[in-house]
C-alpha positions in Angstrom: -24.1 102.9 -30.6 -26.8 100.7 -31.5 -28.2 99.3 -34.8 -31.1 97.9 -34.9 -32.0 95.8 -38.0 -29.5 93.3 -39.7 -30.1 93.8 -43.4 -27.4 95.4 -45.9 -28.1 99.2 -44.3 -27.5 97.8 -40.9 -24.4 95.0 -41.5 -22.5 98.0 -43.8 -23.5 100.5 -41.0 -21.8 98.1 -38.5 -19.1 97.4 -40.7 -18.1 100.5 -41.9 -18.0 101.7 -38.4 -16.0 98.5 -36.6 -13.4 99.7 -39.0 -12.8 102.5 -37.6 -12.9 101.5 -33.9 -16.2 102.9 -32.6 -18.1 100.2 -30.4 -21.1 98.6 -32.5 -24.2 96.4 -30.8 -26.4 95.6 -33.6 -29.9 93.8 -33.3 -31.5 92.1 -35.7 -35.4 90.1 -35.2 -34.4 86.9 -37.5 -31.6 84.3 -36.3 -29.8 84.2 -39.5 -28.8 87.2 -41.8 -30.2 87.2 -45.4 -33.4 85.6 -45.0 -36.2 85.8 -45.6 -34.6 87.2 -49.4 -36.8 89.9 -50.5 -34.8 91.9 -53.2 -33.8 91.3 -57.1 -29.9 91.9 -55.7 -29.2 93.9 -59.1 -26.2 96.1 -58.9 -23.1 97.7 -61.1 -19.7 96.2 -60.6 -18.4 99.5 -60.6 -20.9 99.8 -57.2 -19.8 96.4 -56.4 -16.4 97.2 -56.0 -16.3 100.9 -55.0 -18.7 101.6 -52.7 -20.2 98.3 -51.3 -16.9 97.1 -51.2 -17.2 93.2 -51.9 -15.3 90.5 -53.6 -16.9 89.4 -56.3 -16.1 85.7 -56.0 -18.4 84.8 -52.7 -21.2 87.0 -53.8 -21.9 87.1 -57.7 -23.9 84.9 -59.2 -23.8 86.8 -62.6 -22.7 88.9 -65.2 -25.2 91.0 -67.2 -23.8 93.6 -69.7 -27.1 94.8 -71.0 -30.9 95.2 -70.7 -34.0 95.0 -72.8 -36.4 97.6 -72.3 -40.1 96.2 -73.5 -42.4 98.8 -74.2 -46.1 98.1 -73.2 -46.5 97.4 -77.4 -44.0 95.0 -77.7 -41.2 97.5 -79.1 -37.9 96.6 -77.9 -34.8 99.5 -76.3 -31.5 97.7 -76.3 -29.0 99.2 -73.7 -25.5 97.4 -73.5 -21.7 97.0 -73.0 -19.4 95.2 -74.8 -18.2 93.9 -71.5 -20.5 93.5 -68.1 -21.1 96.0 -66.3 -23.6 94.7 -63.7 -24.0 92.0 -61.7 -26.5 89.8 -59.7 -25.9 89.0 -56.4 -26.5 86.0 -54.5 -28.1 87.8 -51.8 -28.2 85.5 -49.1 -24.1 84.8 -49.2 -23.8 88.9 -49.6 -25.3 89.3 -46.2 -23.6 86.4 -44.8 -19.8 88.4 -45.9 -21.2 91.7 -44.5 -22.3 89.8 -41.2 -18.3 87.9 -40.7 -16.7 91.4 -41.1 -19.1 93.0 -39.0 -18.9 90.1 -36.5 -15.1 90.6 -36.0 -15.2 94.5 -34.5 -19.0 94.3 -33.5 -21.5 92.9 -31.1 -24.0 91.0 -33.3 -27.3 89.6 -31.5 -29.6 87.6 -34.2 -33.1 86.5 -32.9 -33.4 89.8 -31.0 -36.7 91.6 -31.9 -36.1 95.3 -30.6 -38.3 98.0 -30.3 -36.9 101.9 -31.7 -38.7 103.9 -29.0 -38.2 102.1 -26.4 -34.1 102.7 -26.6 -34.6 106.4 -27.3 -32.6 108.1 -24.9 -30.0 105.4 -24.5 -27.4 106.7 -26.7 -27.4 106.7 -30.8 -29.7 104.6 -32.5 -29.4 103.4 -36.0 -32.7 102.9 -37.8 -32.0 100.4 -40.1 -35.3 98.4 -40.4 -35.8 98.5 -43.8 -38.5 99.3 -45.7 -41.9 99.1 -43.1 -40.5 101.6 -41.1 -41.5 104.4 -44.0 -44.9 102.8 -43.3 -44.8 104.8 -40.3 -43.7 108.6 -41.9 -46.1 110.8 -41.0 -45.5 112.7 -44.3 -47.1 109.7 -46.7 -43.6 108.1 -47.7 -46.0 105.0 -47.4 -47.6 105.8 -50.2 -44.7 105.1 -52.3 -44.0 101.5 -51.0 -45.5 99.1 -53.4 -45.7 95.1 -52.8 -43.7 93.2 -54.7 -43.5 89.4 -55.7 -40.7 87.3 -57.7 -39.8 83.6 -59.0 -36.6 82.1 -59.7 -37.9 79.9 -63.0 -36.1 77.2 -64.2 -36.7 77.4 -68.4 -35.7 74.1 -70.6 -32.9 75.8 -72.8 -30.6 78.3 -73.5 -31.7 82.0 -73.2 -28.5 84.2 -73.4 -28.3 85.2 -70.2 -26.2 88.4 -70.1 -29.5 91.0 -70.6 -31.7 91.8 -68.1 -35.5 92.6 -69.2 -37.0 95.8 -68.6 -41.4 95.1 -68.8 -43.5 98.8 -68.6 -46.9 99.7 -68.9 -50.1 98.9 -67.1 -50.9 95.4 -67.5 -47.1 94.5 -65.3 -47.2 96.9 -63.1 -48.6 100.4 -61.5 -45.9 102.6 -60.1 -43.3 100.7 -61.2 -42.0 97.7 -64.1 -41.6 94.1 -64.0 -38.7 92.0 -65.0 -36.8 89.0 -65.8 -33.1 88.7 -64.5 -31.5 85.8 -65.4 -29.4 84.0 -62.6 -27.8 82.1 -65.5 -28.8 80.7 -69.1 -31.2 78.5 -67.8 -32.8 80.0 -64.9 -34.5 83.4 -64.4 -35.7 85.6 -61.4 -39.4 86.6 -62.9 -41.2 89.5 -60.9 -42.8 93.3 -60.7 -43.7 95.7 -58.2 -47.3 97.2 -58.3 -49.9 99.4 -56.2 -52.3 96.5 -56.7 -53.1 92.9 -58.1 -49.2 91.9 -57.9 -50.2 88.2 -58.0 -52.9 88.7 -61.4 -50.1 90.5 -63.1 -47.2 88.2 -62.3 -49.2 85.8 -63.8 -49.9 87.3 -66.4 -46.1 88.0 -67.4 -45.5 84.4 -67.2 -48.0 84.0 -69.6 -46.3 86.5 -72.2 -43.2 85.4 -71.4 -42.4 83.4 -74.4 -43.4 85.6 -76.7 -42.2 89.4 -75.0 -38.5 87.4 -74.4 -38.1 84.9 -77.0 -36.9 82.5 -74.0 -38.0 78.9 -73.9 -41.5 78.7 -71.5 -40.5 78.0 -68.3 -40.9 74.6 -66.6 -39.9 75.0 -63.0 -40.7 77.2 -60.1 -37.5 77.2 -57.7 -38.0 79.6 -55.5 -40.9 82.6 -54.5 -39.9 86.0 -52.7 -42.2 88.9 -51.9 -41.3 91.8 -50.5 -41.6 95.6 -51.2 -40.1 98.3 -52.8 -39.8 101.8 -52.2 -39.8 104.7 -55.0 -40.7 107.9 -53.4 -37.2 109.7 -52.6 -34.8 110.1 -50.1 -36.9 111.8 -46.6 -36.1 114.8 -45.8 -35.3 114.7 -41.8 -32.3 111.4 -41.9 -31.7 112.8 -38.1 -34.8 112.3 -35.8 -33.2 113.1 -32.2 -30.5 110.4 -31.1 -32.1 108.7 -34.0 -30.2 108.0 -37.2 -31.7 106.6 -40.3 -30.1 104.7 -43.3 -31.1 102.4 -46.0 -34.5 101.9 -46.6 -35.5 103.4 -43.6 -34.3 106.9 -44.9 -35.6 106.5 -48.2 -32.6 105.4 -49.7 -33.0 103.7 -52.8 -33.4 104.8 -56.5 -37.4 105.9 -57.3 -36.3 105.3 -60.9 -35.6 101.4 -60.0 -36.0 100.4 -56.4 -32.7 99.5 -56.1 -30.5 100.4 -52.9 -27.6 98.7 -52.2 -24.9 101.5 -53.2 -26.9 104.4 -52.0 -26.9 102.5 -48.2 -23.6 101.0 -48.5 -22.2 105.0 -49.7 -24.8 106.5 -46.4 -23.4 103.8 -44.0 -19.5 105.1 -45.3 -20.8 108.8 -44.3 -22.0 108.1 -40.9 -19.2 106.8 -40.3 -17.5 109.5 -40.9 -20.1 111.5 -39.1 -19.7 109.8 -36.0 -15.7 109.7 -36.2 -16.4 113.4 -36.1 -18.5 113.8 -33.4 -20.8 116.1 -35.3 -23.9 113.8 -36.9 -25.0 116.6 -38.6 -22.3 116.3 -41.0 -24.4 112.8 -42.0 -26.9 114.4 -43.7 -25.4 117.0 -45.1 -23.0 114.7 -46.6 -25.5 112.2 -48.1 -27.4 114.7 -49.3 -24.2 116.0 -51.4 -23.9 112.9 -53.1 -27.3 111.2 -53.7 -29.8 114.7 -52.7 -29.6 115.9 -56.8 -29.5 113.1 -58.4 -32.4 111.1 -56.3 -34.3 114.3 -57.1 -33.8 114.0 -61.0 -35.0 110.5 -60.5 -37.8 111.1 -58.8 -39.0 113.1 -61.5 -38.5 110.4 -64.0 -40.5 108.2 -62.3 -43.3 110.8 -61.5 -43.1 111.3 -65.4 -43.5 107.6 -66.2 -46.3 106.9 -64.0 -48.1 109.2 -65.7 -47.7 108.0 -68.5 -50.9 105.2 -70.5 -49.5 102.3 -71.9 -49.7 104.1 -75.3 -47.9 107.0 -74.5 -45.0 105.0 -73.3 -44.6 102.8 -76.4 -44.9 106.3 -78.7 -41.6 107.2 -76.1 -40.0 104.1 -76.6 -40.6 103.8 -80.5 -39.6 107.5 -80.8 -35.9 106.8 -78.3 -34.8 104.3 -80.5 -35.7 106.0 -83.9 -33.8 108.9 -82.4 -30.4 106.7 -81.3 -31.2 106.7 -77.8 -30.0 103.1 -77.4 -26.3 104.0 -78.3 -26.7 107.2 -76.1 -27.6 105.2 -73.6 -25.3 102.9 -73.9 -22.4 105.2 -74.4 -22.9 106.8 -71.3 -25.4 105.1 -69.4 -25.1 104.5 -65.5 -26.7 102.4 -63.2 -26.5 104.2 -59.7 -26.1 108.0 -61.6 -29.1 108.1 -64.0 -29.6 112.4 -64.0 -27.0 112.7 -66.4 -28.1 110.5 -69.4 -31.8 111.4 -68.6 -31.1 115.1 -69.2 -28.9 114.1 -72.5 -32.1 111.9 -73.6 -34.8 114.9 -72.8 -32.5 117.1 -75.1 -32.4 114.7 -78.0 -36.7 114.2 -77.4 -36.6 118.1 -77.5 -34.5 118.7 -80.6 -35.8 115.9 -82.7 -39.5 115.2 -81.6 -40.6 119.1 -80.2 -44.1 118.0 -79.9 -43.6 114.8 -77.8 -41.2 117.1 -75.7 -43.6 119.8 -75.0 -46.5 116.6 -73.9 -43.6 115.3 -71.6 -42.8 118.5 -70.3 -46.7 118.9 -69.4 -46.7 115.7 -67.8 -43.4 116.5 -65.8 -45.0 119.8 -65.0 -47.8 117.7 -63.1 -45.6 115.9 -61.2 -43.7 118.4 -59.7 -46.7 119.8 -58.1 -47.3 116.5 -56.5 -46.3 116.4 -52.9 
C-alpha cells in the first residue's frame, strides 16, 4: 500500500497500519516531517490520549482548561474546567513521534513529490495530501477552504494562560473566527481564517488586542504560519477506486472549528481495520458511524453562524449567558463531540428566548437548503 503525503492523516495512516503488519511505503514532497507548520495544533487530552494516541510529554506545549468566547460587541462567554482539558501541541515534535513509529514498520521516503494519478492502478493508494486536494472536488468542497494566517506573539507580562480566546463576527473573520491560543503566559499564537482580506483583519485583531483580551500589547513577532482550513463536511465518496482518502483530503475535520487531528487519527484506526479485513468498504462505513452524525450537526452550526451579522451574534451570545449557557456548556461541553451540547443549548434558546429561537430556526432553515 502506498501513502502519499506525510502530514498527521498520512504518518497515523502508516502507523496505525505497521502495527498490524501490512507493508507501508509512504511518500511525502518535503524532506522533513512537520514543516512547513500550518495548523493552531489545538486538541482535547481526552483525544490526545484515546484516539491519537500520544504521550503527552514530547508533544504538549500546554494546558488550557477553558475558553473565552468574544462576541463581535465585546460581550464575553466563559466555557471552563476546573482542571485542563485541552491541550496545545507543539506540532512540529508531534509529527516527528508519528514519523519514528511509523519509521520502524514502514518504508518512509521524504523529499519525494508524487503524483495520485499517476500510481492509479498500482495497488491501494492513500490520499493523504491534505487540504489542496479538496481544491480539486468536483462537487465545490473548495469553496469551503478558507486561507488562513497566524503569529506566535511574544507579550511583555503575564496573561493567564490556561484560556484560549474565541473572536466572532465580521471584522475577524468571514466563514469562520479568529483566536489567540496561548503557548504559555507570555507568548500567544494570534490568527483567523477568512474568505478574504486575512492579512487587513489579522491586523486588525492585533490592534484590539489589548482591549478585547486584557493581555499586555504584544512586543514580539516569533514566528508566522499560513495555511488553510477546511469547514465544509466530511465528502461523501471516502473510496474513489483503489483510491482511499483520509484527513483533510476526505474532509475530515470539524466545520464548527477546523480542527482535525482526532477525526484523522480515529479514520486512519478504521482503515486499518478495513484493510486487515480485506473489505475497504467497511472504511467508510465505519467512519461514517462515528463522525457521519455528528459532522452533520456541525455543519449546521456553522452554516447557522455564518449567517449570522455581527449584531445578531452578540444578541446570541448576550442572550447564552443571561440564560446559563456558560455552566451548560461547561458541564457538558466536548471538544471533538459538539452535537450533543449544541442540541441542549438550542432547547434552552427555545424554552427561554422563543422569539430568538424561531429567527435561528429560519436562519438554520436556509442553510440546510444550501448545497
Amino acid at each position: 500500500m502506498t501513502i502519499v503525503g506525510g502530514g498527521p492523516a498520512g504518518l497515523q495512516a502508516a502507523r496505525f497500519l505497521g502495527r498490524r503488519g501490512i507493508s507501508v511505503v509512504l511518500l511525502e514532497e518535503h524532506s522533513r516531517v512537520g514543516l512547513p507548520q500550518h495548523c493552531t495544533s489545538l486538541v482535547s487530552l481526552e483525544g490526545l490520549r484515546d484516539i491519537i494516541k500520544v504521550s503527552e510529554r514530547r508533544v504538549v506545549a500546554n494546558r488550557l482548561r477553558g475558553a473565552w468566547i468574544v462576541a463581535p460587541d465585546g460581550t464575553r462567554l466563559l466555557v471552563e474546567r476546573s482542571q485542563p482539558v485541552a491541550a496545545v501541541l507543539k506540532r512540529p515534535a508531534l509529527e516527528e513521534v508519528l514519523l519514528e513509529e511509523a519509521a520502524s514498520r514502514a518504508e518512509i521516503l521524504l523529499g519525494r513529490r508524487a503524483e495520485l494519478e499517476k500510481l492509479g492502478g498500482q495497488g491501494l493508494v492513500v490520499n493523504a495530501t491534505g487540504v489542496t486536494s479538496l481544491l480539486r472536488e468536483s462537487h465545490g468542497a473548495g469553496r469551503y477552504v478558507l486561507p488562513a494566517l497566524q503569529y506566535d506573539l511574544a507579550l511583555p507580562g503575564d496573561c493567564g494562560g490556561e484560556h484560549v480566546f474565541i473572536f466572532l463576527g465580521e471584522r475577524f473573520s468571514r466563514g469562520l473566527f479568529a483566536w489567540a491560543v496561548p503557548l504559555s503566559e507570555k507568548v500567544y499564537r494570534v490568527g483567523l481564517a477568512s474568505k478574504g482580506d486575512v492579512m487587513s483583519r489579522l491586523e486588525l485583531l492585533l490592534k484590539s488586542f489589548h482591549r478585547l483580551t486584557g493581555c499586555p500589547e504584544p512586543v514580539r513577532r516569533l514566528a508566522v504560519y499560513g495555511g488553510a482550513v477546511y469547514t465544509g463536511g466530511m465528502l461523501k465518496h471516502l473510496l474513489r477506486g483503489s483510491t482511499i482518502l483520509i484527513g483533510d483530503a476526505a474532509g475530515q475535520t470539524k466545520p464548527t472549528t477546523g480542527g482535525g487531528l482526532v477525526y484523522l487519527s480515529l479514520a486512519a484506526q478504521k482503515l486499518t481495520e478495513a484493510v486487515r479485513s480485506g473489505n475497504l468498504a467497511i472504511y467508510e462505513r465505519a467512519v461514517v458511524r462515528e463522525l457521519g452524525a455528528e459532522m452533520k450537526a456541525q455543519l449546521l452550526v456553522r452554516r447557522l453562524l455564518n449567517s449570522l451579522s455581527d449584531r445578531e451574534l452578540s444578541t446570541l451570545v448576550a442572550r447564552l449567558k443571561r440564560e446559563g449557557a456558560e455552566e451548560l456548556i461547561s458541564r457538558e461541553g466536548s471538544m471533538d463531540r459538539q452535537a450533543s451540547v449544541a442540541l441542549k443549548i438550542a432547547g434552552l434558546t427555545a424554552a427561554r428566548a422563543p422569539t430568538l429561537a424561531l429567527s435561528l430556526l429560519a436562519k438554520l432553515f436556509l442553510g440546510l437548503l444550501e448545497p
